[in-house]
C-alpha positions as CSV (number, residue, x, y, z in Angstrom):
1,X,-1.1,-14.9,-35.8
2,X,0.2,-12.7,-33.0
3,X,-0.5,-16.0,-30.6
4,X,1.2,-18.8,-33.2
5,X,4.2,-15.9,-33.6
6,X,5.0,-15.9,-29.9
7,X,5.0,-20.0,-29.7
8,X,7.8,-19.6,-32.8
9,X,9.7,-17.3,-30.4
10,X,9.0,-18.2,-27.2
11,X,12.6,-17.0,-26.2
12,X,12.4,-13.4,-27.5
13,X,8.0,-13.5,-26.1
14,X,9.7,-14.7,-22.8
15,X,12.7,-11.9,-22.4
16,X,10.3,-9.2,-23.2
17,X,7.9,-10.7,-20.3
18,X,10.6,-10.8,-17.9
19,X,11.9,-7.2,-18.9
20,X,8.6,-5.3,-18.6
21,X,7.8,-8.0,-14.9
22,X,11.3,-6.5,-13.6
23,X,10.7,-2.6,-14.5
24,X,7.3,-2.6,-12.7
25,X,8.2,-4.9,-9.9
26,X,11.3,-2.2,-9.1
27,X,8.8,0.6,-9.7
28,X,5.7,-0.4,-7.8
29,X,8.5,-1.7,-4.7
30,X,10.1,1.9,-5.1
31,X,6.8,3.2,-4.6
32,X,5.5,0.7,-1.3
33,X,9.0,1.5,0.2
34,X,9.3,5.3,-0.5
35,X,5.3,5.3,1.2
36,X,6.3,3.4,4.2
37,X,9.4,5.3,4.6
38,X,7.7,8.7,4.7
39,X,5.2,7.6,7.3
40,X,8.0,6.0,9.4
41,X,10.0,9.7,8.9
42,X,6.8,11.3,10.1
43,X,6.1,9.0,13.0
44,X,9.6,9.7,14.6
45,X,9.6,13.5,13.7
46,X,6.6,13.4,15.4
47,X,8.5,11.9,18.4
48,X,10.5,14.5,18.7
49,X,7.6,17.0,19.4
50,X,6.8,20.3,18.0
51,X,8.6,22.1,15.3
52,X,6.6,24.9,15.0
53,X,5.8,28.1,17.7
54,X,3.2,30.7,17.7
55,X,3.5,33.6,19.2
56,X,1.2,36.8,19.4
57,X,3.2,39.9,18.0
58,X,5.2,42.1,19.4
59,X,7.6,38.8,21.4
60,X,10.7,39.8,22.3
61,X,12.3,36.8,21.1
62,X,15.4,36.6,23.5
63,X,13.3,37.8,26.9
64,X,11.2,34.9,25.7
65,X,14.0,32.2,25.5
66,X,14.8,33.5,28.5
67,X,11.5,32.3,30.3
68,X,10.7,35.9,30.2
69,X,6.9,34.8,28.3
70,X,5.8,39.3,28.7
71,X,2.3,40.4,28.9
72,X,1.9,39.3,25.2
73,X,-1.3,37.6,24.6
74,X,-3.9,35.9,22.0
75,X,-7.1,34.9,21.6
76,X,-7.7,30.7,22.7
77,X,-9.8,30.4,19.7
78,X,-7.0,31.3,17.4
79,X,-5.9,27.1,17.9
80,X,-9.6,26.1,16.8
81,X,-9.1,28.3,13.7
82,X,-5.8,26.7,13.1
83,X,-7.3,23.3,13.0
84,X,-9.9,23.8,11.0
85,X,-7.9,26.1,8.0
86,X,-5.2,24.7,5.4
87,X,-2.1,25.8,7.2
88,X,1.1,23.2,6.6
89,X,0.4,21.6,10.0
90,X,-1.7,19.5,11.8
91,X,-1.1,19.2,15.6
92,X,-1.8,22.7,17.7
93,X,-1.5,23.2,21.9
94,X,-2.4,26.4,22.6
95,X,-0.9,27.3,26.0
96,X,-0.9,29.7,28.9
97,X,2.9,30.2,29.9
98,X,4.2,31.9,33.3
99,X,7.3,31.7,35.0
100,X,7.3,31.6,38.7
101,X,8.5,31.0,41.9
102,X,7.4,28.4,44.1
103,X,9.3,27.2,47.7
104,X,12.3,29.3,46.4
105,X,12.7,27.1,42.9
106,X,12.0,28.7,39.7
107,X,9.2,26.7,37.5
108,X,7.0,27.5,34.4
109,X,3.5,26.8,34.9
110,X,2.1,26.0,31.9
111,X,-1.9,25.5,31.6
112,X,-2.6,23.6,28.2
113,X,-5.9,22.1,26.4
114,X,-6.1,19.0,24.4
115,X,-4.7,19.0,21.5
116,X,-6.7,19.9,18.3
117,X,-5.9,18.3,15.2
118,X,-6.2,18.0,11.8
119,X,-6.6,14.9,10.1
120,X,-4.3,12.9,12.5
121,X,-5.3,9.9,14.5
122,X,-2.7,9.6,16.9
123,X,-1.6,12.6,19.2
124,X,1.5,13.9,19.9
125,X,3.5,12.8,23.1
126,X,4.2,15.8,24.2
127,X,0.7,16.8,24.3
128,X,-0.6,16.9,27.4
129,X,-4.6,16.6,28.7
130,X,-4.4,17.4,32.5
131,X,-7.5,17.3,34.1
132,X,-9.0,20.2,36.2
133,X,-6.8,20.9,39.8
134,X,-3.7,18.1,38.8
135,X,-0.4,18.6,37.9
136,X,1.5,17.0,35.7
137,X,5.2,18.2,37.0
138,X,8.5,18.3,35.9
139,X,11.4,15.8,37.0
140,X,13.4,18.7,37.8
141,X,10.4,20.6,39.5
142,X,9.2,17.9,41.2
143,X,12.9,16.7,42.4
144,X,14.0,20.4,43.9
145,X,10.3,20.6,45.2
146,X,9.8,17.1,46.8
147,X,7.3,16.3,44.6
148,X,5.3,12.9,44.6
149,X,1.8,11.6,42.7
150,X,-1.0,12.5,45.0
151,X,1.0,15.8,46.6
152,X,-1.0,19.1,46.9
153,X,0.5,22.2,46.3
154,X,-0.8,25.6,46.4
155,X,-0.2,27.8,43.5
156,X,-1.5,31.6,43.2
157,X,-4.0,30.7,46.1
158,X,-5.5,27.7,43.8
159,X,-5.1,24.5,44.9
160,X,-3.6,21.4,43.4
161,X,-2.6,17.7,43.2
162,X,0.5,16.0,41.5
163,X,-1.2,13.6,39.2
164,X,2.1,12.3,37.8
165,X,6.2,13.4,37.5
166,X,7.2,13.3,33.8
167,X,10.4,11.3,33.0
168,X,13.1,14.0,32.7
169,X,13.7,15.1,29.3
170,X,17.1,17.1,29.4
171,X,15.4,19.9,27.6
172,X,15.6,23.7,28.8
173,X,13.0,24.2,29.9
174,X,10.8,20.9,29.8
175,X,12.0,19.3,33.2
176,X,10.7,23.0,35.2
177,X,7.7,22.7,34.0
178,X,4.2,22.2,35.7
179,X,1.4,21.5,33.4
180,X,-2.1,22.2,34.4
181,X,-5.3,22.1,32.1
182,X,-5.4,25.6,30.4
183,X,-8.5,27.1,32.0
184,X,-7.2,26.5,35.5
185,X,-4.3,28.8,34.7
186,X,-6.1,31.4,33.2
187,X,-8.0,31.8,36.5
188,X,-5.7,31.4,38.8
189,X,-3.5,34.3,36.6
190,X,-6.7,36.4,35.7
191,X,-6.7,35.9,32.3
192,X,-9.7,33.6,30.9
193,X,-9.8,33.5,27.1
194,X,-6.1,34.0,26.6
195,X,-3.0,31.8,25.7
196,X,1.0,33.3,24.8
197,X,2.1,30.6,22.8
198,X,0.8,27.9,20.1
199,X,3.0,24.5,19.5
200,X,2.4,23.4,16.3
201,X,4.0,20.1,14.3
202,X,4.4,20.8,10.5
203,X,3.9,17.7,8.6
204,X,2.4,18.5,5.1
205,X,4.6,20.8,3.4
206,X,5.4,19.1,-0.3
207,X,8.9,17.9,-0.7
208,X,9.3,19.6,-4.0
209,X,9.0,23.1,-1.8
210,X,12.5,24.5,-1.9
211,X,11.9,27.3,1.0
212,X,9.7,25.4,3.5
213,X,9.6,27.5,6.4
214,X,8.5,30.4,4.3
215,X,5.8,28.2,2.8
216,X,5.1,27.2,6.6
217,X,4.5,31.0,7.1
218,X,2.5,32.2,4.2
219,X,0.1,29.4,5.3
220,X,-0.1,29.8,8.5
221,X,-0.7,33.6,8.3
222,X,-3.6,32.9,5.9
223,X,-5.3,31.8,8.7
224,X,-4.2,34.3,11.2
225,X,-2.5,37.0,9.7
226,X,-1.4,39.1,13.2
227,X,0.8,36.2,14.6
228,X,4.4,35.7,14.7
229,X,5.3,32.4,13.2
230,X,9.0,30.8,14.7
231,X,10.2,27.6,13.2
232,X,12.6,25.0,14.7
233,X,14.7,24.8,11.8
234,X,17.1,21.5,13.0
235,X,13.9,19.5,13.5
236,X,12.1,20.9,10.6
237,X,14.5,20.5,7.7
238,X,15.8,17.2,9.1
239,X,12.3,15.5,8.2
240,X,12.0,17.9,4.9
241,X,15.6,17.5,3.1
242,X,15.3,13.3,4.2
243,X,11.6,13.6,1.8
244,X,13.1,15.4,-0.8
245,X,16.4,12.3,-0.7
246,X,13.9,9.6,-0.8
247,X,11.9,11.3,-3.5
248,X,14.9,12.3,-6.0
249,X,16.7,8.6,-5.1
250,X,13.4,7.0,-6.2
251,X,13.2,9.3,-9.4
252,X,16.4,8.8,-10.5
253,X,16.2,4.9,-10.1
254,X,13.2,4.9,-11.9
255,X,14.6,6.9,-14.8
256,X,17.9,4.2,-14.9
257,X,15.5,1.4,-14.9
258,X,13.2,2.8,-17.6
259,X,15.7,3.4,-19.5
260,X,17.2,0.4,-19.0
261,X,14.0,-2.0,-20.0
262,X,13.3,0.9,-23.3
263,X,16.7,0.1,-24.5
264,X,16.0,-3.8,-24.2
265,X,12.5,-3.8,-25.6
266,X,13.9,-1.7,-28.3
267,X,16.6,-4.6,-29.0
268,X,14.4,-7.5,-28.4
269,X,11.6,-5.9,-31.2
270,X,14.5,-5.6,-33.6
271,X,15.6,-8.9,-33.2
272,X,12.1,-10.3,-33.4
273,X,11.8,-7.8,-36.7
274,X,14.7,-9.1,-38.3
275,X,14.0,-12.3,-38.0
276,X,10.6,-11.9,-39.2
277,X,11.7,-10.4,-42.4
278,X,10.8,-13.5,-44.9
279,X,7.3,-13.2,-43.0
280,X,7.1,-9.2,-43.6
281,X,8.1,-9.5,-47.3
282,X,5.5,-12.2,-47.9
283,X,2.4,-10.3,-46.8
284,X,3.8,-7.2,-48.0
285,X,3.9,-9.2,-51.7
286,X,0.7,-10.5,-51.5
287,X,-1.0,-6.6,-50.7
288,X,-1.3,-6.8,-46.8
289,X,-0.8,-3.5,-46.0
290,X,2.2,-2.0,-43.7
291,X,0.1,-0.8,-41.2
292,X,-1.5,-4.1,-40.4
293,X,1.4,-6.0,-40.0
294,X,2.9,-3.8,-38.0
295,X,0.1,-3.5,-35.7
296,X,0.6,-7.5,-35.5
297,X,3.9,-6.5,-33.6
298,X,2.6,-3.8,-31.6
299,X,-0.4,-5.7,-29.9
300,X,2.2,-8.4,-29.3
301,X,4.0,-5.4,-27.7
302,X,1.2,-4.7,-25.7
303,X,0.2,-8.4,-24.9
304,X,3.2,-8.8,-22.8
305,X,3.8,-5.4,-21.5
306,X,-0.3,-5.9,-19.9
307,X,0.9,-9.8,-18.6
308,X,4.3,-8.1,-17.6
309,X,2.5,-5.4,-16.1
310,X,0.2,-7.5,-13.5
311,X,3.2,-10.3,-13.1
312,X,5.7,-7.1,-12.0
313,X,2.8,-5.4,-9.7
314,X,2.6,-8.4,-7.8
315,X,6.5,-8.9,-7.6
316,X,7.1,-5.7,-6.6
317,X,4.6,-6.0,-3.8
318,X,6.2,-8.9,-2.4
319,X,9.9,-7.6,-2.9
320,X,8.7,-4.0,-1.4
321,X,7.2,-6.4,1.7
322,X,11.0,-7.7,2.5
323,X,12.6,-4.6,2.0
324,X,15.4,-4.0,5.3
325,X,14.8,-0.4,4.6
326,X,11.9,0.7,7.3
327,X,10.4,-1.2,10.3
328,X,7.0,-0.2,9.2
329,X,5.0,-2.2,7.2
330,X,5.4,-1.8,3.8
331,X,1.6,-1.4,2.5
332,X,1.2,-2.8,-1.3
333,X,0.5,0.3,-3.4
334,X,-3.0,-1.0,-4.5
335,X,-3.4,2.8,-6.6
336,X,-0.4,2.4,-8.5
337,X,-2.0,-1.0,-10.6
338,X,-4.3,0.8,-13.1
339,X,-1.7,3.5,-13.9
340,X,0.7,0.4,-14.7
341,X,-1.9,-1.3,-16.8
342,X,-2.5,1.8,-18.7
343,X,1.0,3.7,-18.6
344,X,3.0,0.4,-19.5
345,X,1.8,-0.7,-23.1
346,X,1.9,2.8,-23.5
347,X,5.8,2.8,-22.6
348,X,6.3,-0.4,-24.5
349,X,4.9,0.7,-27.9
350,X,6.8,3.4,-27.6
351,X,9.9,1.8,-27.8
352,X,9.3,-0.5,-29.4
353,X,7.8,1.5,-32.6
354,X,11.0,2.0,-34.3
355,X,12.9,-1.0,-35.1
356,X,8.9,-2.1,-36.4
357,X,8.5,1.5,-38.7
358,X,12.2,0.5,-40.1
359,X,11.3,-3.3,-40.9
360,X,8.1,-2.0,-42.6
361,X,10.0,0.8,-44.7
362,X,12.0,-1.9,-46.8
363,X,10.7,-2.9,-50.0
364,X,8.9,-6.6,-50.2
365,X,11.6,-7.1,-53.3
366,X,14.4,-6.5,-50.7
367,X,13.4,-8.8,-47.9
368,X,12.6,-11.5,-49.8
369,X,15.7,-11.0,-52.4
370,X,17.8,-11.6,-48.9
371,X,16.1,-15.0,-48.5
């Protein structure tokens, strides 16, 4: 019955496709686009290098913006803890900072490790792995030194080679720096074991988390509790705030479509309803009970919401596909297909159970009087 119904309206069968095919082609393109679009936000954030700095306690902030790094110190292990706990970040450089002077030029000699992460495949590139006795120097170092690949220099009594200038940066104080692997620096400054500073990259902090960098903090401080944690705010809220856009522009465009396809579905069943009132009065006369024919009308609902549901996924994954929004590719949201095939009927029925209740409320007498 529910097939032969659908052939006598194929018009009202084929609206009600089309209007459940367009809500979950915008939804599940929402969805690829919103995905891709976080993961290109998080690729460029993560161009811009670290957001987050670790310091032991007791920093005098200002001395230490000043190049003035104290004789404030940590344990080297604390970055290995860091990678391994649930802190809000994922990328961690522990580091050896001291600020010296070398042929009459001020530098910072900086000994890093590799970079430890956590759950990231691609480093960041301002994480540096010098090898043992090489230098990876400043442009500004290496142009008020003289510096060239392949140049020794002496530094505390140890010795070293240039392995490569770094392209200047414009940053205070990137382009003074000379890098050197961590352990080297430790040596040459007495101090094996220890690092001053930890550069971290938060990355995972939930958009619907209205104070971030006190979420950063709590989390971090979980894992080491005696650290002072020092966020850079402009870099860090940039890639937060643009998360929680994209999330709330995506929410509120699904709500308008939503409501958009309920209120059609609701106006397509009623048509279909009405016109089906001969029918209705019929079965009702001859003892068919309410319930049954309107479950006739709600598995029809369901029919097309299911096809609509599949037709719309697919849609939506080649609509999200040509989307001018990201350069990344736009992934098709293989996840989001059962929760349509369940969530969507579900939706459907819903709307469309009233004008159906209504149609079955009238008396058999009255619908067929009318004909």
């Amino acid at each position: 019955m529910i097939l032969r119904e659908m052939q006598c309206a194929k018009v009202n069968a084929l609206l009600s496709l089309l209007t459940v095919a367009m809500a979950t082609a915008l939804l599940t393109a929402l969805v690829a686009v919103n995905r891709a679009s976080d993961d290109a936000t998080r690729v460029l954030m993560k161009d811009m290098g670290f957001n987050l700095l670790i310091t032991p306690p007791g920093v005098d902030a200002a001395r230490f913006q000043a190049l003035d790094f104290q004789d404030v110190e940590m344990p080297e292990e604390y970055v290995a803890r860091l990678a391994k706990s649930t802190a809000l970040a994922r990328h961690y450089v522990g580091k050896y900072q001291k600020t010296l002077q070398i042929g009459g030029r001020t530098v910072v000699l900086t000994g890093v490790l590799p970079e430890a992460r956590s759950g990231e495949k691609e480093p960041m590139p301002t994480a540096y792995d010098v090898p043992a006795g090489r230098l990876f120097v400043g442009a500004a170092a290496a142009q008020a030194l003289n510096l060239k690949p392949n140049d020794p220099l002496t530094i505390l009594g140890r010795p070293f080679v240039v392995d490569r200038v770094l392209p200047p940066t414009g940053m205070i104080p990137e382009d003074i720096r000379m890098y050197a692997h961590l352990h080297d620096v430790q040596a040459a400054l007495g101090r094996p074991g220890r690092i001053n500073a930890i550069d971290a990259l938060s990355c995972m902090c939930p958009a619907r988390e209205k104070d971030v960098v006190a979420a950063l903090e709590r989390t971090i401080r979980e894992a080491l509790p005696d650290v002072e944690v020092a966020a850079y705010e402009t870099i860090l809220l940039a890639r937060h705030n643009q998360r929680r856009m994209m999330q709330t522009l995506a929410a509120v465009t699904l709500a308008a479509v939503l409501a958009a396809a309920g209120l059609a579905i609701w106006g397509l069943t009623y048509l279909n309803v009405r016109r089906r009132r001969r029918e209705i009065g019929v079965l009702r006369a001859l003892g068919v009970p309410g319930r049954r024919i309107a479950a006739l009308f709600v598995w029809k609902i369901v029919g097309y919401a299911l096809a609509g549901a599949l037709l719309g996924f697919y849609a939506g994954c080649l609509l999200g596909a040509h989307f001018p929004v990201v350069e990344s590719r736009v992934v098709a949201p293989m996840d989001v297909l059962p929760l349509l095939l369940i969530a969507t009927p579900v939706v459907a029925a819903l709307f469309g159970i009233g004008p159906i209740v209504v149609g079955m409320l009238q008396e058999p007498s009255d619908l067929l009087r009318e004909e």
